[in-house]
C-alpha positions in Angstrom: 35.5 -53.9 -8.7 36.2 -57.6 -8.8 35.9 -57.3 -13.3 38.5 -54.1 -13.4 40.6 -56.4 -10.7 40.6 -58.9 -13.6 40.4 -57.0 -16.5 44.1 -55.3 -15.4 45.6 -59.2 -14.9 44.2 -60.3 -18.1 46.2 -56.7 -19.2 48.9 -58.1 -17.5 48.8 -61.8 -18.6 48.8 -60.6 -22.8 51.7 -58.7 -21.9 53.5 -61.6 -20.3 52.6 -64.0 -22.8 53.6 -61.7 -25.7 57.3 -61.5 -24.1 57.2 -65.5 -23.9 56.2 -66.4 -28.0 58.6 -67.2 -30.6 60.3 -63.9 -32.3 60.1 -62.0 -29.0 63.3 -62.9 -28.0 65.6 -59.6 -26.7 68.2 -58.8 -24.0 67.6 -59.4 -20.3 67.5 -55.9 -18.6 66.3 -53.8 -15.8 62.7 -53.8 -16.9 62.4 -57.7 -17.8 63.9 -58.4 -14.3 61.1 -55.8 -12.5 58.4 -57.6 -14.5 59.3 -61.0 -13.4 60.0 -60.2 -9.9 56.6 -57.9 -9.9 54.5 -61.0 -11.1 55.8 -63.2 -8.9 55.3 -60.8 -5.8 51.2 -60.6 -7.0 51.0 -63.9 -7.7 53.0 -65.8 -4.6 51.3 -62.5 -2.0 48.0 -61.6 -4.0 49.2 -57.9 -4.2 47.9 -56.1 -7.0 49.1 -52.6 -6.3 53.3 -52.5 -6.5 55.4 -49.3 -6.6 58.5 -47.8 -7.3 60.2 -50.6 -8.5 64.0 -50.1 -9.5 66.2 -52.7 -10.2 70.5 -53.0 -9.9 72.1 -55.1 -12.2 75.4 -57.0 -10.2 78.0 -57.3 -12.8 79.5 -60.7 -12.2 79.1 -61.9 -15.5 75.7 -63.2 -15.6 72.0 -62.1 -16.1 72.3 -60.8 -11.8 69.5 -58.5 -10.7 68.7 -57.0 -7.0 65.0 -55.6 -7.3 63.3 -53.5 -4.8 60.0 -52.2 -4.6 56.8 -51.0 -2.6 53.6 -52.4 -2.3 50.3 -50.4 -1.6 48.0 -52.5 1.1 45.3 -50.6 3.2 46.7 -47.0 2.5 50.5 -48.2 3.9 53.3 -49.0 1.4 55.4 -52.4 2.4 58.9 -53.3 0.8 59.7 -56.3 -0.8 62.8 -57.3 -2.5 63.7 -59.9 -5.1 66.5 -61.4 -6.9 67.0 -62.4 -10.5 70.2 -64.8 -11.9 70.6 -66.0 -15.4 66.9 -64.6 -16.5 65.7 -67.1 -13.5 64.2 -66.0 -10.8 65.6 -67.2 -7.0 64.2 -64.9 -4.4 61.3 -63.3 -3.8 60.6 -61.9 -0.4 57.5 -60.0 1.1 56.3 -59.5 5.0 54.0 -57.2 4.9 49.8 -57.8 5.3 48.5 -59.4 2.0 44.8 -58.6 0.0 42.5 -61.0 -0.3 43.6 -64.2 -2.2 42.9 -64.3 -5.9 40.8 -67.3 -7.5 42.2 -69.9 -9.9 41.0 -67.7 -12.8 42.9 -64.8 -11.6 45.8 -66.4 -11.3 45.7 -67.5 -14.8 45.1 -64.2 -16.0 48.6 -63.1 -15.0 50.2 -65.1 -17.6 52.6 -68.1 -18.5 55.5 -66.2 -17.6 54.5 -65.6 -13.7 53.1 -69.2 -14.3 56.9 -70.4 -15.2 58.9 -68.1 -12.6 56.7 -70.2 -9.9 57.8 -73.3 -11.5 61.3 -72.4 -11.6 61.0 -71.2 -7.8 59.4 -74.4 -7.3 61.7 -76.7 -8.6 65.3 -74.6 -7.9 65.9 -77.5 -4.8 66.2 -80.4 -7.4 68.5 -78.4 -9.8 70.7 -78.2 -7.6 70.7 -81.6 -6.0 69.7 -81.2 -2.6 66.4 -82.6 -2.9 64.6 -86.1 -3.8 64.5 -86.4 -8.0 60.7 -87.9 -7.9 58.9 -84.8 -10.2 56.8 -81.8 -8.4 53.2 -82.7 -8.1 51.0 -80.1 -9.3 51.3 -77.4 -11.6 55.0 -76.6 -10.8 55.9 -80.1 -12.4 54.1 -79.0 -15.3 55.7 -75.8 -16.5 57.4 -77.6 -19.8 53.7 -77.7 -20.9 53.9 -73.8 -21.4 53.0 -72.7 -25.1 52.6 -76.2 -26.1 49.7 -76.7 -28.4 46.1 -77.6 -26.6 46.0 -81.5 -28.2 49.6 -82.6 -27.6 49.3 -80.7 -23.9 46.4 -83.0 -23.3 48.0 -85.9 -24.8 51.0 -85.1 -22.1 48.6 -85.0 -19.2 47.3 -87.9 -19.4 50.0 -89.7 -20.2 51.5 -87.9 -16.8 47.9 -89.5 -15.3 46.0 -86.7 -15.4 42.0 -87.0 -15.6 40.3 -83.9 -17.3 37.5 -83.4 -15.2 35.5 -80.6 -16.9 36.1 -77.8 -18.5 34.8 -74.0 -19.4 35.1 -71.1 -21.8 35.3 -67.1 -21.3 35.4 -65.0 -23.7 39.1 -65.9 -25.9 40.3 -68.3 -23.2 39.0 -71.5 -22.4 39.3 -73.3 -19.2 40.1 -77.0 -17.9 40.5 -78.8 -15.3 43.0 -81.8 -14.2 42.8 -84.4 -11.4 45.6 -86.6 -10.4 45.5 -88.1 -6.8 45.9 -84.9 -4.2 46.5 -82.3 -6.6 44.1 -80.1 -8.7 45.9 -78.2 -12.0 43.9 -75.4 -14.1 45.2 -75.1 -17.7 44.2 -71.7 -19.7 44.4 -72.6 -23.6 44.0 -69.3 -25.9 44.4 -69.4 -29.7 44.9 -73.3 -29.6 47.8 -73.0 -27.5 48.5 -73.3 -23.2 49.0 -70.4 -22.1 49.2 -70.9 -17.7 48.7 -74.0 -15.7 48.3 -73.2 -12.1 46.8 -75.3 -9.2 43.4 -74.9 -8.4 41.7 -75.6 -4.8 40.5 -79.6 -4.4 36.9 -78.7 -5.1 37.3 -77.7 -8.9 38.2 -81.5 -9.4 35.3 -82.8 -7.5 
C-alpha cells in the first residue's frame, strides 16, 4: 500500500518538476492554478485523495485564481479552498480530518514545485513588510536552491552553515541530509540537479 502511496507522488513529483525546467515555460491557467493549490493541500494536510477541483479566474488584471475542491478522508468528502495571485500561491485552507502524515521521503516525492509554493507561503509575511527581515530557518529559507546544480547547492549550504550529515540513494534520486542549529533540511538531487528541499524530523540529523 505504502509503495503505490509513493509510487503515485513520485508520479506526481516528475510532473511538477517537468513544469518547473527551462523551456517549459507557458501561460498561467485554470489547470496550473488547480495543480499548485492541489499540491499544497497534500503536502501542508497529508491528503492524497482530492476531487473535483475547478478553478475561477478573477479578472482584475493579474494571474487571480479562487480554487475549490473535495478531499476523500475515511469514505466522507471535505472542501477546501485556495487562492492563487500572480502564479503565487496565498491561501490555502482545509478543516477537515487529515490521513496519516507522510515521511520526509514522501514529501520530497511531490516535487520542487509544492516544495517552492510552501516556501513562498512561508515567506509571504516578509514580502510584504510586516515581519522581522532575519531569513526563514529551514527549508522555506532555502527555496532559491531549487534546480540548482548538486555541487554549487552544497557549496550554498554550507556557506549558509549547513553540516551534511549523511546521505542515501533510491533508485534515480539520491538523498541528503542538512543540520544547522534546531533545524533539519532533506535535499532530493536527481540527474545532478536539486530537485526538493523540505524539512525533515530532528532525528534524521542525529
Amino acid at each position: 500500500m505504502m509503495n503505490h502511496r509513493l509510487g503515485n507522488l513520485l508520479a506526481a513529483g516528475l510532473i511538477s518538476i517537468g513544469l518547473t525546467l527551462p523551456g517549459a515555460a507557458h501561460a498561467y491557467d485554470n489547470k496550473d492554478a488547480i495543480r499548485d493549490c492541489e499540491n499544497r493541500i497534500r503536502t501542508e494536510y497529508g491528503i492524497s485523495d482530492l476531487r473535483d477541483a475547478r478553478a475561477e479566474q478573477i479578472m482584475d488584471g493579474d494571474k487571480h485564481f479562487k480554487v475549490q475542491g473535495l478531499a476523500k478522508v475515511d469514505n466522507k468528502k471535505h472542501p477546501w479552498t485556495c487562492e492563487i495571485k500572480a502564479r503565487h500561491l496565498v491561501a490555502a485552507e482545509y478543516s477537515g480530518p487529515k490521513t496519516k502524515s507522510m515521511s520526509t521521503t514522501e514529501k520530497l516525492a511531490i516535487g520542487a514545485a509544492a516544495a517552492v509554493a510552501i516556501g513562498i507561503a512561508a515567506n509571504a509575511t516578509n514580502k510584504d513588510g510586516s515581519a522581522g527581515t532575519s531569513p526563514k530557518a529551514g527549508a522555506a529559507g532555502l527555496q532559491d536552491l531549487v534546480g540548482a546544480r548538486a555541487s554549487s547547492g552544497e557549496t550554498q549550504l554550507m556557506e549558509r552553515g549547513y553540516v551534511n550529515v549523511g546521505g542515501s540513494k533510491q533508485g534515480a534520486s539520491s538523498y541528503t541530509t542538512w543540520h544547522k542549529g534546531s533545524a533539519c533540511v532533506m535535499v532530493r538531487t536527481e540527474q545532478g540537479r536539486y530537485q526538493s528541499l523540505v524539512d525533515a524530523p530532528g532525528a534524521d540529523c542525529q
